[in-house]
N, C-alpha and C positions, 0 to 999 in steps of 0.2 A: 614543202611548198604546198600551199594551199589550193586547188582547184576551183576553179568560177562553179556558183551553185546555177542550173538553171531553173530559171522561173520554171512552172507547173503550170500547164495551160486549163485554163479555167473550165470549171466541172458544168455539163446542164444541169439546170433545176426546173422544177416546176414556177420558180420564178425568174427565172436566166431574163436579160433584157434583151431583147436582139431588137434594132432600132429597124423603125417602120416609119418612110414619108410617104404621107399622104398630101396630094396636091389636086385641089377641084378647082377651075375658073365656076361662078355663078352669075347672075346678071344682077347683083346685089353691091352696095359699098365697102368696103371694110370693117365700117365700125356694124353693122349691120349683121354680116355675119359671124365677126367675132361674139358678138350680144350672144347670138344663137347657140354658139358654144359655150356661152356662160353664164347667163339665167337660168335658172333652174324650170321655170314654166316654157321657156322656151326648146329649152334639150326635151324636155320631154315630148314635146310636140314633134322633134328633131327625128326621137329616135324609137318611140314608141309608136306599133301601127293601132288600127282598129281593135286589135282582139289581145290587145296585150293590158298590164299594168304596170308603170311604172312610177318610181318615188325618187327622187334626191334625196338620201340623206345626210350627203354631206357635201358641199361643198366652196373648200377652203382657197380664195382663188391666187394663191400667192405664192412663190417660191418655194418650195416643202410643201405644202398645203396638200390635204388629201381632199380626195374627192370618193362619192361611195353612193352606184346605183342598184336597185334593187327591181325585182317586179316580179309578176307571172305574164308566159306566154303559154297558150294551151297547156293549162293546169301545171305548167313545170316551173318553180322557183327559180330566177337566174340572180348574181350578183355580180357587178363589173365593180372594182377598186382603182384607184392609184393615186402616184405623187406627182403635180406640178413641177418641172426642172423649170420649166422657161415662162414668164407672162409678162410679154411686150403687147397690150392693147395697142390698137387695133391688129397688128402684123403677127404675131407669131404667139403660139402656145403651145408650149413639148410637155407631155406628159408619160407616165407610163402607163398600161393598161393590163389587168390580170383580172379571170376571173374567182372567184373564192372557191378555195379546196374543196370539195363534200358539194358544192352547188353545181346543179345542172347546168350546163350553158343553151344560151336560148338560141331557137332557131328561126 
């Protein structure tokens, strides 16, 4: 008689997803702040301060889709990546976020 195998509970990685909600009320509309989250000239405004640089270089706004920031903050290289799961304009967008091996993360 054969014994039940059990599952293998899954390994950390440097890219493990451990899911993160984030929830802000703004005094803005929805389409408004979704925009924000998904113009490129406007993330940047979003998320880069005075003394930094930051680029979009990619981004894919659809289901799978990647997306891929770059810049310097006080002379340190940072890269943020990831993949689109969710994109219901206005209401909801899930993604993942990692930043790139070998890249400093900004502070």
């Amino acid at each position: 008689m054969d014994s039940p195998q059990t599952p293998h509970p899954p390994q950390p990685s440097a890219q493990s997803e451990t899911p993160v909600r984030v929830s802000r009320t703004f005094e803005a509309n929805r389409q408004r702040v979704f925009r924000a989250w998904t113009d490129p000239e406007l993330l940047i405004r979003w998320f880069a301060d005075e003394d930094s640089d930051m680029t979009v270089r990619a981004l894919d706004l659809r289901v799978g889709g990647r997306y891929r920031f770059e810049g310097v903050k006080s002379g340190q290289k940072w890269a943020i990546e990831g993949v689109f799961r969710e994109v219901k304009p206005p209401e909801r967008l899930v993604y993942t976020w990692g930043r790139e091996p070998g890249v400093r993360r900004a502070r």
